[in-house]
Residue frames relative to the residue before (quaternion, step in Angstrom):
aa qw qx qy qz dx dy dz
X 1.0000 0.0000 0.0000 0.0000 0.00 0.00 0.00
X 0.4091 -0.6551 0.5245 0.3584 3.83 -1.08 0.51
X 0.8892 -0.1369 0.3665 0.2372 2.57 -1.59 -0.28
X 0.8317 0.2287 0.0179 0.5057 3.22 0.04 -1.89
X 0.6027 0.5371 -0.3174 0.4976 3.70 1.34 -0.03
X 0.5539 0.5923 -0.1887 0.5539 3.27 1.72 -0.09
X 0.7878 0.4621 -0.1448 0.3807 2.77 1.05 -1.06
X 0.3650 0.6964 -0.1567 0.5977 2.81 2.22 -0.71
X 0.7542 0.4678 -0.1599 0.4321 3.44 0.25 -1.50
X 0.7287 0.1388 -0.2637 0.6166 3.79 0.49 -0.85
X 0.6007 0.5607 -0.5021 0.2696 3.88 0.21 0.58
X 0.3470 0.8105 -0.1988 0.4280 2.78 1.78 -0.73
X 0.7751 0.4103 -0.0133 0.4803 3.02 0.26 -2.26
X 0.4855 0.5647 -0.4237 0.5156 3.81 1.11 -0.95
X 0.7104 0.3714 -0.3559 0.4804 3.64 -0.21 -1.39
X 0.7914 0.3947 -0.3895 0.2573 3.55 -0.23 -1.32
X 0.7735 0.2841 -0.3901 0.4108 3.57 0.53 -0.83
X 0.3883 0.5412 -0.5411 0.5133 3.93 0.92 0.83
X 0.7857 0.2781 -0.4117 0.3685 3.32 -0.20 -0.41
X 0.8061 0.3512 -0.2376 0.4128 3.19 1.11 -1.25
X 0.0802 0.5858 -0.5713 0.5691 3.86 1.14 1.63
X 0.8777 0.3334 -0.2633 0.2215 2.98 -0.26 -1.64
X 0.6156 0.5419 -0.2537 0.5129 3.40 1.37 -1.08
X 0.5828 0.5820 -0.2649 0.5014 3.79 1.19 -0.59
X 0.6012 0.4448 -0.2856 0.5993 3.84 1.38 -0.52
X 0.6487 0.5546 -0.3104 0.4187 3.13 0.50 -1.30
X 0.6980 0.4075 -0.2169 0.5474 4.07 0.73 -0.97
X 0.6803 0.4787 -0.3807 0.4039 3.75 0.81 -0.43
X 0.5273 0.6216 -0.2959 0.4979 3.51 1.38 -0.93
X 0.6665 0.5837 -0.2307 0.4024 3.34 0.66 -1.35
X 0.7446 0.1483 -0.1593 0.6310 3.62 0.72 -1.37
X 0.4911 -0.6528 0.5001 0.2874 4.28 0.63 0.74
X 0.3290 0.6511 -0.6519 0.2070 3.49 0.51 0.90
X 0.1127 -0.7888 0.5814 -0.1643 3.74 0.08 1.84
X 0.3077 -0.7149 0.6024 0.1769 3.44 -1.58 0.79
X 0.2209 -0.8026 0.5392 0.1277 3.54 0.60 0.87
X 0.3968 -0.5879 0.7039 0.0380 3.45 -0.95 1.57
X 0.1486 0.5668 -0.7807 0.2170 2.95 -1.88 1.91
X 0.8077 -0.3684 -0.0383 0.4587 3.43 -1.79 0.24
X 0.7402 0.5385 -0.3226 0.2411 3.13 0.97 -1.07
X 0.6406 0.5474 -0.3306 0.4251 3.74 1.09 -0.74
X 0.5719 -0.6862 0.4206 0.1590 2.42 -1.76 0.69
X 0.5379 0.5482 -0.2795 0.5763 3.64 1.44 -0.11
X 0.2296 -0.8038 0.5436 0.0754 3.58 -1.86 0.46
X 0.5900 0.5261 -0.3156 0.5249 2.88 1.58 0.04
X 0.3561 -0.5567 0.5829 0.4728 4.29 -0.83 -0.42
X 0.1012 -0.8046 0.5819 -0.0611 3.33 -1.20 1.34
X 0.4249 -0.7596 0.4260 0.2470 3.29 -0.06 0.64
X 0.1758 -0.8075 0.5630 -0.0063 3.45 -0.57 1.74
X 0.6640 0.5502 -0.4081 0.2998 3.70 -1.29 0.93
X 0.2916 0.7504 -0.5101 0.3028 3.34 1.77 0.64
X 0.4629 0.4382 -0.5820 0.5051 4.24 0.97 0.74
X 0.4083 0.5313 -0.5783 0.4654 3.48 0.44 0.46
X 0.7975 0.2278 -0.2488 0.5002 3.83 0.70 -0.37
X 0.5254 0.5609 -0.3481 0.5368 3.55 1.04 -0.74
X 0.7330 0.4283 -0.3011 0.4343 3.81 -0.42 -1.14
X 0.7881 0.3624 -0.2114 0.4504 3.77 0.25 -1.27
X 0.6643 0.4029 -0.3605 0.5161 3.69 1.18 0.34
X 0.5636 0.5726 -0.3450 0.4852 3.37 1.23 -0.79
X 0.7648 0.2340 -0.3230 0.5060 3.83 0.46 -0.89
X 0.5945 0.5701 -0.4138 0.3878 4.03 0.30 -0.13
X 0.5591 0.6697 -0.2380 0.4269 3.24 2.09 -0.58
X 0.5011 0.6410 -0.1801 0.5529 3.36 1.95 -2.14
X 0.7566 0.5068 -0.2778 0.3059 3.47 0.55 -1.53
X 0.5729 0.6887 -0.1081 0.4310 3.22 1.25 -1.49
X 0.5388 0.6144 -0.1380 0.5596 3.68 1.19 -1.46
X 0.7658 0.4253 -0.2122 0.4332 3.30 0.33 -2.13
X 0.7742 0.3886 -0.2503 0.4323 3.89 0.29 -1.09
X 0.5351 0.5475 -0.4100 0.4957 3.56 1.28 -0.25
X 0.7688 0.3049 -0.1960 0.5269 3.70 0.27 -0.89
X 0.7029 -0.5244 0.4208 0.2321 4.20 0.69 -0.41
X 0.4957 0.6761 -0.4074 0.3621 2.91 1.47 -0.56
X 0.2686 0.8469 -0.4574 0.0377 3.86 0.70 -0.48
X 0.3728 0.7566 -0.5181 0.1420 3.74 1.15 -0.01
X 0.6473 -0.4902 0.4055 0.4198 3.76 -0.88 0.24
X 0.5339 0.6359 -0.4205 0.3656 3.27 1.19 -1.10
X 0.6531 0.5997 -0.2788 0.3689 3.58 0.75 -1.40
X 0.8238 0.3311 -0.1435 0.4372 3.47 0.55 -1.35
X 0.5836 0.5344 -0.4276 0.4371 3.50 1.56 0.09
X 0.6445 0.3507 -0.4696 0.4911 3.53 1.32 -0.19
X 0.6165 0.5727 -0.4421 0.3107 3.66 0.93 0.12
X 0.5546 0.4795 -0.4428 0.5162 3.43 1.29 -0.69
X 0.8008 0.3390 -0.3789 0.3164 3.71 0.45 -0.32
X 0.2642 0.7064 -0.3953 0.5244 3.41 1.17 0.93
X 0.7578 0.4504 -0.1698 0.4406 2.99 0.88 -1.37
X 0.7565 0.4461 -0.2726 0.3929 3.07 1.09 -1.39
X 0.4871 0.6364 -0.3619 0.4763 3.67 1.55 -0.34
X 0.6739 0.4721 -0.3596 0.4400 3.52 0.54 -0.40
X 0.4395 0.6182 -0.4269 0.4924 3.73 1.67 -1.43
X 0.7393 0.4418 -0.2963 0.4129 3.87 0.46 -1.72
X 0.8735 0.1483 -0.2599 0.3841 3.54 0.05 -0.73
X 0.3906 0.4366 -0.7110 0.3889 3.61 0.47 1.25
X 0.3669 0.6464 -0.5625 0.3621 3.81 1.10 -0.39
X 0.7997 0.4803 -0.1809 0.3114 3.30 0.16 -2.10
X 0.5452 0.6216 -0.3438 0.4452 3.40 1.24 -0.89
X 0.6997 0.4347 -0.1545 0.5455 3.52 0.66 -1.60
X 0.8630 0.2761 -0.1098 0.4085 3.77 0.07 -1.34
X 0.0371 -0.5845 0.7309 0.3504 4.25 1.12 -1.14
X 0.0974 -0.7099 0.6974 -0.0135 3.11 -0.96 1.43
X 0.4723 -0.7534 0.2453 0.3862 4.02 -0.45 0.29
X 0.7930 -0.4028 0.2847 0.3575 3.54 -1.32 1.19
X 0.6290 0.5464 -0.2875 0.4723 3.99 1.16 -0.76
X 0.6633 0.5437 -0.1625 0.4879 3.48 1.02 -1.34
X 0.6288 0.5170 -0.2167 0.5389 3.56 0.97 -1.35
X 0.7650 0.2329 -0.3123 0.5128 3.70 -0.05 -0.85
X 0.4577 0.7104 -0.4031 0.3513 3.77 0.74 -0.19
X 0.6609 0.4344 -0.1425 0.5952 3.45 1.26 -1.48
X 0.6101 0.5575 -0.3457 0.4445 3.39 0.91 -1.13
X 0.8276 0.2962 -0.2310 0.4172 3.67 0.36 -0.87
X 0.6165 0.4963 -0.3956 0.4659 3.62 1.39 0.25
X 0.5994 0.5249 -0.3631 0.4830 3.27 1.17 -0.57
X 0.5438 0.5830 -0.2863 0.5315 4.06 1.18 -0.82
X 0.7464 0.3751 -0.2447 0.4922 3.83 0.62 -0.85
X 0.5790 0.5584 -0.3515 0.4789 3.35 1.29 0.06
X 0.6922 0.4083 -0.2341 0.5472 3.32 0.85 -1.13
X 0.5152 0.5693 -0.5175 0.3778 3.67 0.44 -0.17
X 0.5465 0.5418 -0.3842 0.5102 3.75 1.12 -1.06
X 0.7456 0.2217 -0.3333 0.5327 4.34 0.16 -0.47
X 0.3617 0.4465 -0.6767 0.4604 4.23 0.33 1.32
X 0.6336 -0.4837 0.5633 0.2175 3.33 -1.62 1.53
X 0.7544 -0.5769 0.2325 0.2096 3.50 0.51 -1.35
X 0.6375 -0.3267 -0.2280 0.6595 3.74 0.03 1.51
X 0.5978 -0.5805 0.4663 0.2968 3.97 -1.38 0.49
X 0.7323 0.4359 -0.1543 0.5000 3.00 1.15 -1.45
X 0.4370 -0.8077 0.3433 0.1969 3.72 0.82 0.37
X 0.7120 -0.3868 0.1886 0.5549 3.24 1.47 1.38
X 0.4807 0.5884 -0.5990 0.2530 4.01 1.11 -0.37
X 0.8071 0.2183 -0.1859 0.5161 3.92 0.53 -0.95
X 0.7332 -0.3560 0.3910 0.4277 3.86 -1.24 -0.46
X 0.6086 -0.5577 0.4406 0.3527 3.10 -0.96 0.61
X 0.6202 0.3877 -0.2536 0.6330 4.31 0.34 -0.72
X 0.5051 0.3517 -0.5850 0.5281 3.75 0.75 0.47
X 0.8558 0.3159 -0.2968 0.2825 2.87 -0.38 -2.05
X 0.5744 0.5380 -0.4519 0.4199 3.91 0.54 0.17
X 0.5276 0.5538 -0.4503 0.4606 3.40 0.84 -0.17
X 0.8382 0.3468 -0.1990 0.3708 3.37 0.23 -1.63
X 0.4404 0.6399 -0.4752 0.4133 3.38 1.46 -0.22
X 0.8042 0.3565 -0.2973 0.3713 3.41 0.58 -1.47
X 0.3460 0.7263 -0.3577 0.4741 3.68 1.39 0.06
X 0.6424 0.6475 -0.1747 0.3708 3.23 0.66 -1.69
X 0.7368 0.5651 -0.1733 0.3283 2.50 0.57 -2.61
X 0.7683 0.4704 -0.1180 0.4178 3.32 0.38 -2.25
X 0.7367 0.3583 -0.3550 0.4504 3.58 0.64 -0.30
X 0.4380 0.4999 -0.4998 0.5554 4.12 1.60 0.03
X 0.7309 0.4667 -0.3327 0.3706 3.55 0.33 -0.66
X 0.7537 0.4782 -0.2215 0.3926 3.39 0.76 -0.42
X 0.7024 0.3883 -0.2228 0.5534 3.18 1.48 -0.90
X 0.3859 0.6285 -0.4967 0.4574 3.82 1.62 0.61
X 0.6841 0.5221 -0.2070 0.4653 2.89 1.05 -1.15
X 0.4227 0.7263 -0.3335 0.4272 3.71 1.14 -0.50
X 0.7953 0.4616 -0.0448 0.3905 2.83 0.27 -2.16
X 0.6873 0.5992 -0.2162 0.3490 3.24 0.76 -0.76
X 0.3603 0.8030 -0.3569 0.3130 3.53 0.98 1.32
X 0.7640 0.1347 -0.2815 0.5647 3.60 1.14 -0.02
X 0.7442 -0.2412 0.3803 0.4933 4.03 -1.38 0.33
X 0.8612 0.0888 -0.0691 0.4957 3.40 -1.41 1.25
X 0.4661 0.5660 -0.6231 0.2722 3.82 0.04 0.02
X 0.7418 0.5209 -0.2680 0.3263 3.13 0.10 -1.78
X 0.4651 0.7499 -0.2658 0.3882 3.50 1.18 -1.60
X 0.9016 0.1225 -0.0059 0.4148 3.06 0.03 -1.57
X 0.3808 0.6937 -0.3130 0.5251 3.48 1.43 0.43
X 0.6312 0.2571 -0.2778 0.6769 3.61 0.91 -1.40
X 0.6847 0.4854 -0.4417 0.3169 3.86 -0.05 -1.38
X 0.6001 0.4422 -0.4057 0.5290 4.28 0.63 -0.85
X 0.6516 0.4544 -0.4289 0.4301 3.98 0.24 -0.67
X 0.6448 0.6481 -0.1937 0.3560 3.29 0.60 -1.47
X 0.5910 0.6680 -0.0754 0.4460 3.60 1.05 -1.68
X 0.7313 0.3874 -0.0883 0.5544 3.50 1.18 -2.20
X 0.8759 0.2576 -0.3213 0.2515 3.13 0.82 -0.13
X 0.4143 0.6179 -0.4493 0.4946 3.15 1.63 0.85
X 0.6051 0.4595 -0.4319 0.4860 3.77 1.33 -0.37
X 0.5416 0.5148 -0.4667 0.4732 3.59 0.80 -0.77
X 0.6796 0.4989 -0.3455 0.4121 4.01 0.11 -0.83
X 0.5105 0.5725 -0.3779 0.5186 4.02 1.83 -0.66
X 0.8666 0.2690 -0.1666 0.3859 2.84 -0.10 -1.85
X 0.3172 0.7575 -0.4961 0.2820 4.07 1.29 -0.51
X 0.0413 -0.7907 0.6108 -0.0037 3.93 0.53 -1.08
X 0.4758 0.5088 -0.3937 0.5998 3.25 1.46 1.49
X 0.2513 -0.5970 0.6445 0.4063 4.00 -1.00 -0.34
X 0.5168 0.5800 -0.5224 0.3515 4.00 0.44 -0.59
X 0.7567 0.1964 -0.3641 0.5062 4.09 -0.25 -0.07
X 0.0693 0.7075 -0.6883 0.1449 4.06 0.62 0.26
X 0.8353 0.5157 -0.1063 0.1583 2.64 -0.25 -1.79
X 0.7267 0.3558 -0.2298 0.5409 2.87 0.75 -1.35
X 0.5760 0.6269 -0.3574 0.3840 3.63 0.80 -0.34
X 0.8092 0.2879 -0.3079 0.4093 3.46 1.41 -0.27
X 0.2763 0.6587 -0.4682 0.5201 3.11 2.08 1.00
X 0.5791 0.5858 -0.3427 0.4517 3.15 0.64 -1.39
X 0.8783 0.1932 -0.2211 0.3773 3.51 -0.24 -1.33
X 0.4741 0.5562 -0.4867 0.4786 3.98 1.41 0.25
X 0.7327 0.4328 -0.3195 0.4168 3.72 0.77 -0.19
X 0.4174 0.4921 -0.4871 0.5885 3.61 1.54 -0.11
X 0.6973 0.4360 -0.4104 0.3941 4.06 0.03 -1.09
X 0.5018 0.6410 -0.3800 0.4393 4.02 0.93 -0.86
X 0.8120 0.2130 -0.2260 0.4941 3.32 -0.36 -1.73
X 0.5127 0.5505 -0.5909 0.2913 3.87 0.71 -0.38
X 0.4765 0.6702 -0.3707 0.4317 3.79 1.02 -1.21
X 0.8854 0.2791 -0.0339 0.3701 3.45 0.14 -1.57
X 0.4678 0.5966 -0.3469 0.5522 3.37 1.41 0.16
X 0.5795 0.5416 -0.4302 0.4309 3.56 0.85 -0.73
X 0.7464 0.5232 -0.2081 0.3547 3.67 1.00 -1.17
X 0.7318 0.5554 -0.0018 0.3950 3.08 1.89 -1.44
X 0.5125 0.6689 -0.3156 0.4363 2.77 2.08 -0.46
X 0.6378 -0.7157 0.2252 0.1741 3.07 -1.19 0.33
X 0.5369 -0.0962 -0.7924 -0.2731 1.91 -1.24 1.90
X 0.7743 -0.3431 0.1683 0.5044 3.61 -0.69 1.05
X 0.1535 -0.6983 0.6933 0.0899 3.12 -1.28 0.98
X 0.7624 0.1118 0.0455 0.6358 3.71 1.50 -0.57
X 0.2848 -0.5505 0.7413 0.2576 3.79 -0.98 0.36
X 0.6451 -0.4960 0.5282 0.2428 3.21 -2.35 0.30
X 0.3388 -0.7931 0.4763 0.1714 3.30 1.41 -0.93
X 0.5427 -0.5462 0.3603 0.5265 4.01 -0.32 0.63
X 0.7943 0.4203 -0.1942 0.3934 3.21 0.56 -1.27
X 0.6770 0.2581 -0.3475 0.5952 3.33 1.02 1.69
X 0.5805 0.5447 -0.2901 0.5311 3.68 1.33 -0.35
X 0.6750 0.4732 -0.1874 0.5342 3.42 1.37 -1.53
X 0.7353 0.4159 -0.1283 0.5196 3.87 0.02 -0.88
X 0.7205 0.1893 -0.4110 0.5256 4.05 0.65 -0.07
X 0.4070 0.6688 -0.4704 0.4071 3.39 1.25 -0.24
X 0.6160 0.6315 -0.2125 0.4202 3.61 1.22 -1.50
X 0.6065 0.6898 -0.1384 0.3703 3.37 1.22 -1.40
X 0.6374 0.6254 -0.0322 0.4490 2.71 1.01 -1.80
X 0.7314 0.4930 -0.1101 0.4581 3.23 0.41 -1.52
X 0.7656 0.4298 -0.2421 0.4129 3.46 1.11 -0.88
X 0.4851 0.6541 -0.2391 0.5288 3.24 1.75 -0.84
X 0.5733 0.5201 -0.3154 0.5490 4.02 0.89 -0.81
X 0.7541 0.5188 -0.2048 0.3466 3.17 0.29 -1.75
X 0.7492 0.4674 -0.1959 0.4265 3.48 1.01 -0.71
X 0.4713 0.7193 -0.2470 0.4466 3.07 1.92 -0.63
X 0.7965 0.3393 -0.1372 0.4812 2.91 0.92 -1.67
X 0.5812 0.6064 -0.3260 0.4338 3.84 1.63 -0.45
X 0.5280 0.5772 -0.1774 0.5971 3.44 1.90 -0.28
X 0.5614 -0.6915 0.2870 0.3526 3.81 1.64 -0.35
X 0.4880 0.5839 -0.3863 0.5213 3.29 1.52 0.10
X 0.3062 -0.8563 0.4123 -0.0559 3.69 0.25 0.74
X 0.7366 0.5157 -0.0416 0.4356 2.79 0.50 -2.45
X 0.7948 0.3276 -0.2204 0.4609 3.41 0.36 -1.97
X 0.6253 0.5142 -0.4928 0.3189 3.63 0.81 -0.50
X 0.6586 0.5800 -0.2027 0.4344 3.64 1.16 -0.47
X 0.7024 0.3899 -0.2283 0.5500 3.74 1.20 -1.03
X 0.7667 0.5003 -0.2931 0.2757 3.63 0.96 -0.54
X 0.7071 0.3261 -0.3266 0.5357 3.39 1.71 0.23
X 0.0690 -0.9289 0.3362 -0.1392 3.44 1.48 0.78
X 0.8372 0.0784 -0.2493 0.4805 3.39 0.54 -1.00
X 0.5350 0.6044 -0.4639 0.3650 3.31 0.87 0.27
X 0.6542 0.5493 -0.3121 0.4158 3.17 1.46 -0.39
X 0.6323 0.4919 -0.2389 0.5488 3.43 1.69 -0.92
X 0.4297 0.5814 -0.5713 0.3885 3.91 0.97 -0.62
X 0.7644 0.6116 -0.0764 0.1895 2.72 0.15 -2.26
X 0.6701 0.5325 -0.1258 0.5016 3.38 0.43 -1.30
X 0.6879 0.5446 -0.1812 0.4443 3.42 0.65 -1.76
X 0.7618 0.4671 -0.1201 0.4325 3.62 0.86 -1.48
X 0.5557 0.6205 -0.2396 0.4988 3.20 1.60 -0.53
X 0.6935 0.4239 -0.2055 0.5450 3.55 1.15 -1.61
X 0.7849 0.2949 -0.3931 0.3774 3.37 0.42 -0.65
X 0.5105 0.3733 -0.5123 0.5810 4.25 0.57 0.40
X 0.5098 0.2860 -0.6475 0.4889 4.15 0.08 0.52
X 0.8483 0.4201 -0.2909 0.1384 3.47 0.17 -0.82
X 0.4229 0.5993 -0.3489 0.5833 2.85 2.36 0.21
X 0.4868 -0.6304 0.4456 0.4087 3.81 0.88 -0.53
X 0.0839 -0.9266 0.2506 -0.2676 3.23 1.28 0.41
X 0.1737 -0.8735 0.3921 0.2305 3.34 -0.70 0.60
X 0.0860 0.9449 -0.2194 -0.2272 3.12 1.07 0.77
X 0.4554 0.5997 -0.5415 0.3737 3.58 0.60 0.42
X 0.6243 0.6502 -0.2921 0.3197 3.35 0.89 -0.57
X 0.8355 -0.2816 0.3656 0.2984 4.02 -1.07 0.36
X 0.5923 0.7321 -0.3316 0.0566 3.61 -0.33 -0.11
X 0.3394 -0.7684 0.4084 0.3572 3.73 -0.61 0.08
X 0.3537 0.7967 -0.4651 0.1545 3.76 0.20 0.63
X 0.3610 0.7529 -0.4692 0.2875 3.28 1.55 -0.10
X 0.6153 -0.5009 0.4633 0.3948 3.80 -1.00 0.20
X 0.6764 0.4549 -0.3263 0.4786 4.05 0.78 -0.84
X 0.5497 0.6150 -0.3747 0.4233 3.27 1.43 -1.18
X 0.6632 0.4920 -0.2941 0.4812 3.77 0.19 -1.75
X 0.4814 0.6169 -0.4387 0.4419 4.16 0.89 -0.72
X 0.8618 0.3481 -0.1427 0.3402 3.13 -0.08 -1.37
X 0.6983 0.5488 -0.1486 0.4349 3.07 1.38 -0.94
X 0.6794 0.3408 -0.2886 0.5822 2.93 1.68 0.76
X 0.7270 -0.5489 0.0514 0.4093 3.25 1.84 0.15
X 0.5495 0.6826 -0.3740 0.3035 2.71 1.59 0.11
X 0.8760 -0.1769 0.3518 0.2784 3.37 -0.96 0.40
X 0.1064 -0.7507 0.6403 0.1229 3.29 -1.03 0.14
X 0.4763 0.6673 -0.3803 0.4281 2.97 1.50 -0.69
X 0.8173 0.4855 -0.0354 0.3083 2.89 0.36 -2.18
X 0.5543 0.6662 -0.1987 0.4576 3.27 1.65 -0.60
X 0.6164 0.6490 -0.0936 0.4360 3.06 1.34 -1.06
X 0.7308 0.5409 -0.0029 0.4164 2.88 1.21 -1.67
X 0.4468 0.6315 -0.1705 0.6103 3.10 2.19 -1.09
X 0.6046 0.5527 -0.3220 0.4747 3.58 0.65 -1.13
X 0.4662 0.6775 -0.4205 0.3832 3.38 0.84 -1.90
X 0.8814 0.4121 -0.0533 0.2248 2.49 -0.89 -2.28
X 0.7075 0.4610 -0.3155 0.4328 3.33 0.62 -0.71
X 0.6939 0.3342 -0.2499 0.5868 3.67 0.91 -0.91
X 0.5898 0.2382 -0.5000 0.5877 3.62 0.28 1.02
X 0.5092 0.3457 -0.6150 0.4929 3.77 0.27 1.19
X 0.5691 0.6191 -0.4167 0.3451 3.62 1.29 -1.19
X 0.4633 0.5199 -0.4542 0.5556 3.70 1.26 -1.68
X 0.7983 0.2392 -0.4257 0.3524 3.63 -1.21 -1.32
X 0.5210 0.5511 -0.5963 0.2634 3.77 -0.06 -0.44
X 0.7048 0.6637 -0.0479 0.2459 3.22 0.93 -1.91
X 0.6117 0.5093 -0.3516 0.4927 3.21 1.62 -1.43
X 0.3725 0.7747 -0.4504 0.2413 3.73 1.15 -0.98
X 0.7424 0.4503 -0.2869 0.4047 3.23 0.60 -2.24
X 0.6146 0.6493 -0.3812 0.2354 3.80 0.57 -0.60
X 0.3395 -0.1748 -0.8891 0.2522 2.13 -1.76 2.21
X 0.5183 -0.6030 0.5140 0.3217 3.56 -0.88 -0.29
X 0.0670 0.7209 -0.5776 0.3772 3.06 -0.23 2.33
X 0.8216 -0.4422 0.3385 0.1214 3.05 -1.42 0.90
X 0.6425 0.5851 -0.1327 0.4767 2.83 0.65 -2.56
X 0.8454 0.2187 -0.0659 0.4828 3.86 -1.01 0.55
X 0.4930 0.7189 -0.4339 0.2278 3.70 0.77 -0.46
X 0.5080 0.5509 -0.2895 0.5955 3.67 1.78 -0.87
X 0.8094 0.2735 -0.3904 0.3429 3.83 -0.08 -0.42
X 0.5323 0.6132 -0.3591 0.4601 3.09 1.32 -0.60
X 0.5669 0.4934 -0.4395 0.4920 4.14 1.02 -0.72
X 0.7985 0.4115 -0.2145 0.3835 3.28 0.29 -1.31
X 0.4413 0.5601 -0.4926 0.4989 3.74 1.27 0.18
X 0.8282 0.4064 -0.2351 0.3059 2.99 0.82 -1.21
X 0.5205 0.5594 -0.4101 0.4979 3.51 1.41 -0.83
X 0.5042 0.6516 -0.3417 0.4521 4.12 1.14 -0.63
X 0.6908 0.4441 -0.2551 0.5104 3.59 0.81 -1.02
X 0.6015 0.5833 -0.2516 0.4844 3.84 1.26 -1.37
X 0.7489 0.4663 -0.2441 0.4026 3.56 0.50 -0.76
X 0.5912 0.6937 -0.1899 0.3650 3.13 1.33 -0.98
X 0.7202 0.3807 -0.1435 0.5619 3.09 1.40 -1.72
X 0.6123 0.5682 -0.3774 0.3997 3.76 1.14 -0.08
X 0.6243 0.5898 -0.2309 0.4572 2.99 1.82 -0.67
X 0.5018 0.4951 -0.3211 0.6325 3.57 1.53 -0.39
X 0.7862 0.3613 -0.3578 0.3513 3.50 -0.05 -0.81
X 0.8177 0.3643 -0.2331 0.3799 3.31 0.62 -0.68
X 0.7816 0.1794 -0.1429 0.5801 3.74 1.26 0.12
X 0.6062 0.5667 -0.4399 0.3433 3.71 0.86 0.83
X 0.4842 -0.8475 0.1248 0.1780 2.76 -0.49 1.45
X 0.1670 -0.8300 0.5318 0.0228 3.60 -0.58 0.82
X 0.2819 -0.8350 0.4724 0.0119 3.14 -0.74 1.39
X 0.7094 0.3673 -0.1058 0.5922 3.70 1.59 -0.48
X 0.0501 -0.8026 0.5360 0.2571 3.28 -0.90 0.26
X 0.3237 -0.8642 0.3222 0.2112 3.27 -0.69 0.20
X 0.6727 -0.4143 0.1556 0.5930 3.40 1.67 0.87
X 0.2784 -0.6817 0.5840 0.3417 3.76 -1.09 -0.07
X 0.1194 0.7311 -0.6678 0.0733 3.35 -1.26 0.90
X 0.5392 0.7322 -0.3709 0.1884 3.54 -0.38 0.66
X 0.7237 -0.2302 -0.1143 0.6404 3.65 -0.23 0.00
């Protein structure tokens, strides 16, 4: 694709998922579908949750759009889209109904065993058997999806979480000096132009949350878009470029098992969380995120062609960059707060 057909393409997508946010708020107000603010959230006001009602139904028409342009048209593709779709059908359920934790991961892990069928091919690049590396994929999968969905707790997180993934993996398709990541590179850079749409609304402070049924299903996206990266031989960046969500998450999880913990349960211990809960921003948090996962990108371009050799310093550059920003959030000092607004 040129240039200006690109340019076309993620403008396009910029306007549409702006306008169609706005018309998506406009219909949630109307029928008061509100996120009512309690101890655990981060907001104080009722905010109207379900703005993947615009995100989700542009993101996959976007995948689709991508797929029939380049050929890709195998069933495989549209069977992990139709289950995209149908995951979103489930969590607007959850959004509208809290449907129960059994049911949810149920869909979650059928919709994940579907999409494994539209990866090129094993993740792990032959290191284990094939009936391994599908297990841990779907392992992988269901726990990227879930801990997107985690993460996704104050104005602009998510935004700039999918839009930094997205971003890396449309430079990795530049600097790649291959056709095999094309593609996904112009997913990649249609999903920076999306959340840019929906960030305008989400930014802080929130006019709307994403709601499961946009936190849960691009989270899904996401996850598949890595996976293929790295089933395509890019490994590294598919691993270094959602880092701290992967370390927030994970970390915050192990250390309430090891407290005894409920861990299925609500809570505010995330690193962004402790941020705010001491005043920072949401804005500024966010922005922190930014910044840090566009050192992750540079860490990544490093790995490019996509070799072994160096793959250890390059983790530990990156796990260097992760720690850093956990270290800001959770113990720099803040002297103001600036209200709670957030999911």
């Amino acid at each position: 694709m040129s240039f200006a057909a690109l340019a076309g393409f993620s403008g396009g997508l910029l306007i549409a998922a702006l306008l169609l946010t706005g018309i998506v708020l406009c219909y949630l107000r109307h029928k008061a579908i509100l996120d009512m603010p309690n101890h655990r959230s981060s907001h104080a006001v009722p905010t109207p949750r379900g703005g993947g009602l615009a995100v989700t139904p542009l993101v996959l028409l976007m995948v689709a759009g991508v797929t029939i342009w380049f050929g890709d048209a195998g069933w495989q593709r549209w069977l992990m889209l139709a289950a995209a779709l149908g995951l979103a059908a489930i969590c607007w359920m959850d959004d509208r109904h809290d449907l129960s934790a059994r049911l949810r991961f149920g869909f979650q892990f059928i919709a994940v065993i579907c999409g494994i069928t539209a990866l090129s091919g094993p993740v792990l690049q032959g290191l284990v058997p094939l009936w391994l590396d599908h297990v841990l994929v779907v392992l992988t999968w269901v726990w990227f999806v879930n801990l997107f969905n985690f993460m996704d707790g104050i104005d602009g997180i998510s935004g700039v979480e999918a839009g930094s993934i997205g971003a890396g993996v449309f430079v990795v398709a530049l600097l790649a000096f291959t056709p095999v990541f094309v593609d996904l590179g112009v997913i990649g850079l249609g999903i920076v132009a999306i959340v840019l749409g929906f960030l305008i609304w989400n930014w802080h402070p929130a006019k709307l949350f994403l709601g499961d049924v946009g936190s849960i299903p691009l989270g899904y996206v996401l996850g598949w878009l890595l996976l293929e990266m790295a089933a395509r031989g890019a490994w590294l960046p598919a691993l270094i470029f959602p880092a701290y969500y992967l370390f927030d998450a994970t970390f915050t999880l192990v250390r309430r098992a090891v407290r005894g913990e409920k861990i299925w349960q609500a809570h505010r211990q995330h690193a962004y969380q402790v941020a705010t809960g001491r005043g920072m921003s949401h804005g500024t948090v966010a922005l922190l995120i930014l910044v840090a996962n566009l050192f992750l990108i540079a860490v990544a371009f490093t790995a490019l062609p996509v070799e072994f050799d160096g793959a250890i310093t390059r983790l530990v550059l990156a796990l260097v960059v992760v720690l850093l920003l956990v270290g800001i959030l959770r113990y720099w000092p803040v002297k103001k707060a600036d209200g709670l607004v957030g999911k």
